[in-house]
Every structure is written in C-alpha cells, then in structure tokens.
One Martini backbone bead per residue (centre of mass of N, CA, C, O) as a GRO file, in nm:
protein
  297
    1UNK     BB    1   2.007   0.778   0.932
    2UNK     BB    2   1.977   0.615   1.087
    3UNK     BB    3   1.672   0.619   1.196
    4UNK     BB    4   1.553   0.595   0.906
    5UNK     BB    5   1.618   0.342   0.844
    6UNK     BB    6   1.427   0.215   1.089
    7UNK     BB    7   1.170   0.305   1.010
    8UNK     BB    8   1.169   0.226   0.725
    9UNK     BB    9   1.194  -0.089   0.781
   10UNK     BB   10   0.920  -0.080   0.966
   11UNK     BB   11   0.718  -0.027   0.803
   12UNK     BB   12   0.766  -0.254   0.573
   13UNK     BB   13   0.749  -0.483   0.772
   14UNK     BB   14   0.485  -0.473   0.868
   15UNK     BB   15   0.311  -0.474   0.609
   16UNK     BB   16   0.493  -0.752   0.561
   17UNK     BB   17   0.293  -0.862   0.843
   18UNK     BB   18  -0.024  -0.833   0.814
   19UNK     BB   19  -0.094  -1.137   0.722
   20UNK     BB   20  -0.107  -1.252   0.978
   21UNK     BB   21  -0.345  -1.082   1.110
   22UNK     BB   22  -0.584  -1.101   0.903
   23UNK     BB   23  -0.597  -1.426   0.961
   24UNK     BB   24  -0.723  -1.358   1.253
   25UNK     BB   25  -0.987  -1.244   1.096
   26UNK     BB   26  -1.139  -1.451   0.875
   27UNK     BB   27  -1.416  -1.450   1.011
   28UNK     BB   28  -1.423  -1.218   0.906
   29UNK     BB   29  -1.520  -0.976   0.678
   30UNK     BB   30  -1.391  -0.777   0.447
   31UNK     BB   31  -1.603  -0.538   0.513
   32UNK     BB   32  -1.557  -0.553   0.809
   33UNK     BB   33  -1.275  -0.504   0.822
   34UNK     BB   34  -1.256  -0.284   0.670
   35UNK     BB   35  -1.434  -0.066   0.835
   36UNK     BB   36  -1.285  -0.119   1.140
   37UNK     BB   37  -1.006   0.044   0.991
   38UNK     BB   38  -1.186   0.313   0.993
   39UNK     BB   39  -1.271   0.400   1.231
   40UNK     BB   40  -0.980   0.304   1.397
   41UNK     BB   41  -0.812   0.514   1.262
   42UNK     BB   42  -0.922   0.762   1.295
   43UNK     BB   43  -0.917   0.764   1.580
   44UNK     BB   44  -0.600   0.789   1.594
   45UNK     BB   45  -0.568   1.021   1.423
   46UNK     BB   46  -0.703   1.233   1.618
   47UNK     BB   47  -0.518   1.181   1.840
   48UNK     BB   48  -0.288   1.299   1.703
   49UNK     BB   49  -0.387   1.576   1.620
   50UNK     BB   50  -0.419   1.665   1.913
   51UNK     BB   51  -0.137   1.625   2.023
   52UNK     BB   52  -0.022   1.708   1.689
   53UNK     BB   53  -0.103   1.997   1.602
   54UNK     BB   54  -0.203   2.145   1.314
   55UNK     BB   55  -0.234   2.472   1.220
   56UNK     BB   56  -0.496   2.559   0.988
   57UNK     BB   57  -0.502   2.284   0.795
   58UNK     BB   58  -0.838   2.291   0.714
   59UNK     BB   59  -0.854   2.576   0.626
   60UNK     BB   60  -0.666   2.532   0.386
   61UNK     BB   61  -0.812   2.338   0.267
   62UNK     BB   62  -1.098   2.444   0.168
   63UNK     BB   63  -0.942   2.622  -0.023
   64UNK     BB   64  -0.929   2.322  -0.186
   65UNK     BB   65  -1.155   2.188  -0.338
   66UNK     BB   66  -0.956   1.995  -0.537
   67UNK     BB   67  -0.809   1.843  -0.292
   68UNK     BB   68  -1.077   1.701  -0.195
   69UNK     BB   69  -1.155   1.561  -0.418
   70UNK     BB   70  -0.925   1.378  -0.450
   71UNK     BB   71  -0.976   1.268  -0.148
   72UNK     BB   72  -1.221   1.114  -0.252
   73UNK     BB   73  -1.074   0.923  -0.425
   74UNK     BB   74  -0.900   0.801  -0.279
   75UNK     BB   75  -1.089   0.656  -0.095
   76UNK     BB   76  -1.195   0.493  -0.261
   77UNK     BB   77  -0.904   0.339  -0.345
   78UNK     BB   78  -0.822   0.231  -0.052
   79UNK     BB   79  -1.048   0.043  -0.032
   80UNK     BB   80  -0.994  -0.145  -0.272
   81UNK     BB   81  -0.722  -0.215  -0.171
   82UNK     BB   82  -0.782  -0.336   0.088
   83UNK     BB   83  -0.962  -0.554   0.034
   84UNK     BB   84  -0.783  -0.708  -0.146
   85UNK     BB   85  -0.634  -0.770   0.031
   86UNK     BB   86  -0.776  -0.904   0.289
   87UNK     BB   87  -0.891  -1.121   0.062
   88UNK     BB   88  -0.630  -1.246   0.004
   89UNK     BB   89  -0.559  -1.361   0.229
   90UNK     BB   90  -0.811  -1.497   0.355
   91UNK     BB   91  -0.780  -1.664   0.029
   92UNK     BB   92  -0.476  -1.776  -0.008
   93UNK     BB   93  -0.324  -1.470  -0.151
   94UNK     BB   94  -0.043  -1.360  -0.073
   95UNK     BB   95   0.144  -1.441  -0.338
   96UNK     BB   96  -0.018  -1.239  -0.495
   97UNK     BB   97  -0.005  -0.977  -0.332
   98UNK     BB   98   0.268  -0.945  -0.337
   99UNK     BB   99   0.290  -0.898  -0.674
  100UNK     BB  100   0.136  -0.632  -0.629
  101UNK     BB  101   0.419  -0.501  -0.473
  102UNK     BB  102   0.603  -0.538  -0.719
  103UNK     BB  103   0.448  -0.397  -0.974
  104UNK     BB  104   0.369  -0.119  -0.833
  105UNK     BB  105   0.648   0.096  -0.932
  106UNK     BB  106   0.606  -0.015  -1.268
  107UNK     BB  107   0.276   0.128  -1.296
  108UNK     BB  108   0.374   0.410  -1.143
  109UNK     BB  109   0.546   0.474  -1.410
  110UNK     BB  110   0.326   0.445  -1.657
  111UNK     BB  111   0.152   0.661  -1.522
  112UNK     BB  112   0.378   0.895  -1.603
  113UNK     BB  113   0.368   0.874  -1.903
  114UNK     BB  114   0.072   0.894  -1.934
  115UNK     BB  115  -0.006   1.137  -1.727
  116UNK     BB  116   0.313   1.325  -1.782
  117UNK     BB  117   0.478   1.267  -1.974
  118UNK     BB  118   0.738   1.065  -1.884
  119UNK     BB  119   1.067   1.002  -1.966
  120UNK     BB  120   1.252   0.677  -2.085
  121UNK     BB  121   1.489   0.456  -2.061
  122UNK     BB  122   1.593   0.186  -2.212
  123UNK     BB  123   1.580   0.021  -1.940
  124UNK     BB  124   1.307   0.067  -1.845
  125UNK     BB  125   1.141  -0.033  -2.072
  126UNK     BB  126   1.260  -0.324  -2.045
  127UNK     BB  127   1.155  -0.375  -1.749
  128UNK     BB  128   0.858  -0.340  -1.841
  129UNK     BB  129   0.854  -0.565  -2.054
  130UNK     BB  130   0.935  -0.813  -1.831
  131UNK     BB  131   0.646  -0.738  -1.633
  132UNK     BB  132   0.453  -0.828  -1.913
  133UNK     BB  133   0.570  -1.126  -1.934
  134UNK     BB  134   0.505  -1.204  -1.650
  135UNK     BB  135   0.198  -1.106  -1.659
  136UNK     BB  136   0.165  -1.342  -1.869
  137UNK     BB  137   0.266  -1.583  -1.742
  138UNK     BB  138   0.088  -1.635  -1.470
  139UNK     BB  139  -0.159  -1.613  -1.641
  140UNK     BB  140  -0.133  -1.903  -1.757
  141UNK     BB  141  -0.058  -2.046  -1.439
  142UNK     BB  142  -0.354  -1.963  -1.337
  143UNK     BB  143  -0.516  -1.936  -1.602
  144UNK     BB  144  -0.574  -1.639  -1.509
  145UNK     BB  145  -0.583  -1.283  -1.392
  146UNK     BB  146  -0.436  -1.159  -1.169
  147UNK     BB  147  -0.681  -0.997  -0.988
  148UNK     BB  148  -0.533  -0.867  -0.731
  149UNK     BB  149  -0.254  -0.766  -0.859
  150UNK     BB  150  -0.359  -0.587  -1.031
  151UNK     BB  151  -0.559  -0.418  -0.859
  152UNK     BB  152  -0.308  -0.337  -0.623
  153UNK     BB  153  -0.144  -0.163  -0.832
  154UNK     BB  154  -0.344   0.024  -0.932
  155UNK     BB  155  -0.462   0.154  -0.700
  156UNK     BB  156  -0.200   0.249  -0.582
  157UNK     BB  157  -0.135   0.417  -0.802
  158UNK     BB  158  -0.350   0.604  -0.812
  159UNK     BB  159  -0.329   0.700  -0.520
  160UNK     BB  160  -0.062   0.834  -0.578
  161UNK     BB  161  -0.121   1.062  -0.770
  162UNK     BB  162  -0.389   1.196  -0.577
  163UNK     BB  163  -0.178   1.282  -0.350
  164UNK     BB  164   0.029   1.436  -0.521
  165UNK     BB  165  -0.260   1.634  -0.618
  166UNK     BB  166  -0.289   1.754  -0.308
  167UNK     BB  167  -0.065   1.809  -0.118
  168UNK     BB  168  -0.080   1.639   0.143
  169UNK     BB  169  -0.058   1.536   0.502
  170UNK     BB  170  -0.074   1.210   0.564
  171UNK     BB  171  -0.250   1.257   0.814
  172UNK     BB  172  -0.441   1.423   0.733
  173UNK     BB  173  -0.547   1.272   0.456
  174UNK     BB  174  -0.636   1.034   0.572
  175UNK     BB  175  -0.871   1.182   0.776
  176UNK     BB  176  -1.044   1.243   0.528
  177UNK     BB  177  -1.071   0.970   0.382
  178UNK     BB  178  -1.213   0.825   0.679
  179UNK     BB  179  -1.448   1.041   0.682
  180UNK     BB  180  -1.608   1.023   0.417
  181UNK     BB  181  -1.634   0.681   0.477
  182UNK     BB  182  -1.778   0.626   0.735
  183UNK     BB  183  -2.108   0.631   0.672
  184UNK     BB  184  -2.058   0.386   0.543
  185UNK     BB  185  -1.978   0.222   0.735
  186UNK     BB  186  -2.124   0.222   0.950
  187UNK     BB  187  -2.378   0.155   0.826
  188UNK     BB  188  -2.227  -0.136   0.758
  189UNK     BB  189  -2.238  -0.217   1.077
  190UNK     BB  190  -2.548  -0.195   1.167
  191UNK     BB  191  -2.667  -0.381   0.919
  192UNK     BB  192  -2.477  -0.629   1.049
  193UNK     BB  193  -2.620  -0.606   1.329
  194UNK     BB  194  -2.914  -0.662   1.243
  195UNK     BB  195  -2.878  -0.954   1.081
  196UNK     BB  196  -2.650  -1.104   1.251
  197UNK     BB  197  -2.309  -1.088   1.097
  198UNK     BB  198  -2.191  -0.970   1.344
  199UNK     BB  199  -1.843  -1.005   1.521
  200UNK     BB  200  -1.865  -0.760   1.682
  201UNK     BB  201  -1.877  -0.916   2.005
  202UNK     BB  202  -2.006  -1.160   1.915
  203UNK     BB  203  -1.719  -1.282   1.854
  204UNK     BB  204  -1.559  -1.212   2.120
  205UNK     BB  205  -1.264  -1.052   2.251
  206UNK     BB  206  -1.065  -1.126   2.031
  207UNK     BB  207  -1.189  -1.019   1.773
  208UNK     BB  208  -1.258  -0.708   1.865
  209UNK     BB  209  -0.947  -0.651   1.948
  210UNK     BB  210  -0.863  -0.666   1.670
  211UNK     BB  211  -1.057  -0.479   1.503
  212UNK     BB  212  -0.935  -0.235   1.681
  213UNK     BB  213  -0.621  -0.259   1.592
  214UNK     BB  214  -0.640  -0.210   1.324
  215UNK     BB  215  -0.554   0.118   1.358
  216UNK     BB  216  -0.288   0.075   1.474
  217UNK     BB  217  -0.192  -0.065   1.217
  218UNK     BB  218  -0.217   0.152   1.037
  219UNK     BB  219  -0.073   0.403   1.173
  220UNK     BB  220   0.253   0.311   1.262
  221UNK     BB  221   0.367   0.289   0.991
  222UNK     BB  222   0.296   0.560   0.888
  223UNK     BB  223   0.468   0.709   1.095
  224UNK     BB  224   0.764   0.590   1.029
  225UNK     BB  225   0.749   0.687   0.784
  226UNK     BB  226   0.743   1.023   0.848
  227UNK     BB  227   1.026   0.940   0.980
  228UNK     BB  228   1.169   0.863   0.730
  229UNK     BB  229   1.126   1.103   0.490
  230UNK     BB  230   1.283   1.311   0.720
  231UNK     BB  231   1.597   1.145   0.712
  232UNK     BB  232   1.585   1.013   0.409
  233UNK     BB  233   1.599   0.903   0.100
  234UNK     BB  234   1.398   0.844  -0.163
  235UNK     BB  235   1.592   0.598  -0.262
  236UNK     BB  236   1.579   0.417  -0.001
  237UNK     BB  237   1.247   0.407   0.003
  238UNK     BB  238   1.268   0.253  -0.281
  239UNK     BB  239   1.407   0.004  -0.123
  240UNK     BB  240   1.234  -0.068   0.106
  241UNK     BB  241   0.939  -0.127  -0.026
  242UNK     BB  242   1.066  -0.473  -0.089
  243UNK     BB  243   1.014  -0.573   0.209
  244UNK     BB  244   0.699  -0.644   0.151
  245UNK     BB  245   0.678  -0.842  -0.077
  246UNK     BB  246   0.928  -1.022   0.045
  247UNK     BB  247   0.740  -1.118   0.291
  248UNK     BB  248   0.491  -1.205   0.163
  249UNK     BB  249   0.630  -1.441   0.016
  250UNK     BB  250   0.707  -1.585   0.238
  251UNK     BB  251   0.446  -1.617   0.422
  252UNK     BB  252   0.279  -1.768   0.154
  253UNK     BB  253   0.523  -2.006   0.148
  254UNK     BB  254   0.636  -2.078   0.464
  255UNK     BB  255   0.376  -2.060   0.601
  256UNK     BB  256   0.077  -2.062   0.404
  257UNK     BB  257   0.146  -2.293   0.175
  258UNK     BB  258   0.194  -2.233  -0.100
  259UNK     BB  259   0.188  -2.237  -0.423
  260UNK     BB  260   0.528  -2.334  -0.619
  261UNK     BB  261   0.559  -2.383  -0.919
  262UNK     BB  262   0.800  -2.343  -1.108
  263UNK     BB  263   0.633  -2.129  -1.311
  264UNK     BB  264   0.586  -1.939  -1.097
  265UNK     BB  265   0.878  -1.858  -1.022
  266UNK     BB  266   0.958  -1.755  -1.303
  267UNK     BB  267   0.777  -1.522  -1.282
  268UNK     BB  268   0.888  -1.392  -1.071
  269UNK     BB  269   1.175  -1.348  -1.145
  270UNK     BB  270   1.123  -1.172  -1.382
  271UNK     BB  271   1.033  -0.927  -1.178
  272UNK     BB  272   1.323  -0.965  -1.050
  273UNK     BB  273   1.453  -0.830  -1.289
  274UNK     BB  274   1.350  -0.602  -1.350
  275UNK     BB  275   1.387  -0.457  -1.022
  276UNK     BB  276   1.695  -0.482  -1.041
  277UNK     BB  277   1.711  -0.277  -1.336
  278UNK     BB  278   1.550  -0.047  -1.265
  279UNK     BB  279   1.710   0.013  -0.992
  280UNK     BB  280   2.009   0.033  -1.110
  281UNK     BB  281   1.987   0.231  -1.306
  282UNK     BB  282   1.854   0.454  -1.116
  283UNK     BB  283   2.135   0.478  -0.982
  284UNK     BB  284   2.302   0.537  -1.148
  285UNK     BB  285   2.182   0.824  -1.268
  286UNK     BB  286   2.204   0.953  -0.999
  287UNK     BB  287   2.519   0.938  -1.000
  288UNK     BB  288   2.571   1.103  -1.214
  289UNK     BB  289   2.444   1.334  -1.209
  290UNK     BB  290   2.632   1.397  -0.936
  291UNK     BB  291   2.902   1.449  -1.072
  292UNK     BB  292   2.804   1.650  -1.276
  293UNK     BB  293   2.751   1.869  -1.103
  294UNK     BB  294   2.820   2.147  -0.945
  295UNK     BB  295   3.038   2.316  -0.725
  296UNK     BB  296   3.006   2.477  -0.494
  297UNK     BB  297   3.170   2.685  -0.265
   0.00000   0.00000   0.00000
C-alpha cells in the first residue's frame, strides 16, 4: 500500500511540476514541443515494450478493428489536450490549466451521465451545479470563456472515455496512438527544418536536450501511474490525482506570479467547494455500500 500510494503521488506529482518544464521550452512553439513529445514518447514507449514486451498484445488489438480506431480518435483528443497545456503554460495561463484539471472529474462525471446514463445522487448534482456556477463567475471575470480550461478538461474527457472503450493497456494504447500521429509529427517536424523555424539543434544543445526528454517525462510519470494503480484503490487514486492541479495553482500564483485577485479566487474556492462535496459524498457512499455488504464466511 505505501509503495502504490509513493507511486501514485510520484505520478501526480510530476504532472503537476510539468509546468516548470515546458516554460524552459517557451522559445520553441507549442506545436513544435507538441511533435517532439510524440516522437520521444514513442521512443521511449518502444523501448519499454521491448525490454517488458507482453506478447500477442498487437496481434489481439488488430483483432478489435473498432478499439483501433478509438484509439485514432484519443490519438486525436490528446494531442489537443497537450497543446493547450503546452501553450497555456508557455503564455502564462498555467493557473488556468490548473482550473481544467480541477474541474476534469466534474466534466467527466456529466459525460457518464449523458453518454452512460449514470445516474446521480443529489449531493453530486449539487456539485455539478456549483462547477457551472464557478465557470460562469470565472467567465465574468477573466472577460471571456475561459476556453484553455474548458479546453483541456472537455478533451481530457472525451479521451478517458475512448480509452476505457478501447479497453487497452497503457503502455499499448499510448504506444498506438503515437505511432499514428507520427507521421504528421514528422511532416511538420520536416517542414520547420525546411524553413528554418526549426529550434530543434539551431537553438543549442540545451533546447535540443529537452525537447528530446520530452519523452521520457511523459512516459515515467506513465510507468509510476501503472505501479500505482496495481497497489492502491482507485478511491486513493481519485484523490491524489487533485495532486496535480493543486501544484499547478501554486506555481502559477507563487512561481510564475500571476494575477489572483479577490474575484478569481472566490471562483476558484466555489470549485473546491465542489469537489470537496463531490469527493466527501463519494467516500461516504463507499463506506456505506461497505457496511451494508455480506460478510463471507
């Protein structure tokens, strides 16, 4: 347990350091750091699977032509979700990309409801409803919608969807839906070489080198996920996982010091009332259905 609980942490943790990372990248653009996180993941991917190969694993997916093409569309949805981090890190949106990550498990609550039919008690709608009264006092005061965390929360979304009818393993689904985006990666990869927009070696040994570990600070925080989630349950996992957002809010007010004034906090707090109730409810009910259970003998 403490090993999946150090695991799960580590993972969460990490994530919510990312933004460190990408700001030391600010000179490369978002969709050129985009590209070399799929191709340096990729890499990574191949070499774990080479050293930890589980076998069959391809010729099984190739068997499930409709769990491939879900995972052409994650492939799709998570290059999306990257970019807007990426690009909200690198033009100091990072406590912005926070709040998608706060109001992730609310988006994906309401997806189950709409495309599941799961049906809700009503502490939870109440959450749901203090969720939508937040972004909509946030949309007052940032002006507009604040389309990077709805962004990244709507798309986080919809990606964990078609993974779980995909029903692959991390390490496969990702490496699948690397492979499939390669080739446009390359391409535009080729095409800012050709017109000299390319940071990639012309910016220095220091640029290059992290574009290139890009990869694996994708794939480790990856690997400690899946130690994680083979040790702990995943009501643990549930709760660590408001890790990342918490770390992100810090390092956008506290680090890269962006503006908090009173009005934005008050929605922000409005949103941890939310998942305060939503995540209290959540436990309590756990603990319920627990009691009333059957004792085997």
């Amino acid at each position: 347990m403490n090993r999946g609980l150090l695991y799960g942490a580590a993972t969460y943790g990490i994530w919510g350091l990312l933004p460190l990372y990408w700001r030391l990248l600010d000179n490369a653009g978002a969709v050129e750091v985009l590209a070399h996180r799929f191709v340096w993941t990729l890499g990574i991917i191949a070499l774990l699977l080479r050293v930890r190969p589980r076998a069959g694993w391809w010729r099984e997916l190739r068997q499930r032509p409709a769990a491939l093409k879900l995972l052409a569309a994650a492939a799709v949805i998570i290059a999306v979700n990257w970019y807007l981090y990426i690009w909200g890190v690198n033009h100091e949106r990072v406590v912005e990309t926070s709040l998608g990550y706060f109001i992730s498990p609310l988006i994906t609550v309401l997806v189950g409801v709409v495309l599941f039919r799961e049906r809700l008690r009503r502490p939870q709608w109440f959450a749901l409803g203090l969720a939508a009264l937040a972004v909509a006092w946030l949309t007052l005061d940032y002006g507009q919608v604040p389309w990077v965390a709805v962004g990244l929360a709507l798309s986080f979304a919809a990606y964990g969807v078609l993974k779980k009818k995909a029903a692959t393993g991390a390490v496969e689904s990702l490496a699948v839906e690397a492979t499939i985006i390669l080739p446009v990666v390359l391409g535009y990869l080729v095409w800012l070489d050709l017109v000299g927009r390319a940071t990639f070696i012309h910016a220095g040994w220091t640029t290059t080198l992290l574009l290139i570990a890009a990869g694996p600070a994708t794939a480790i925080p990856l690997l400690f996920f899946a130690g994680a989630v083979t040790r702990i349950p995943l009501t643990y996992l549930g709760l660590l996982q408001y890790l990342t957002p918490s770390v992100q809010f810090a390092l956008g007010v506290f680090v890269f010091a962006e503006p908090m004034p009173p009005e934005r906090l008050a929605g922000f707090a409005l949103i941890w009332t939310a998942l305060t109730i939503f995540t209290g409810e959540n436990l309590h009910h756990l603990k319920t259905l627990r009691r009333r259970a059957p004792v085997t003998p």
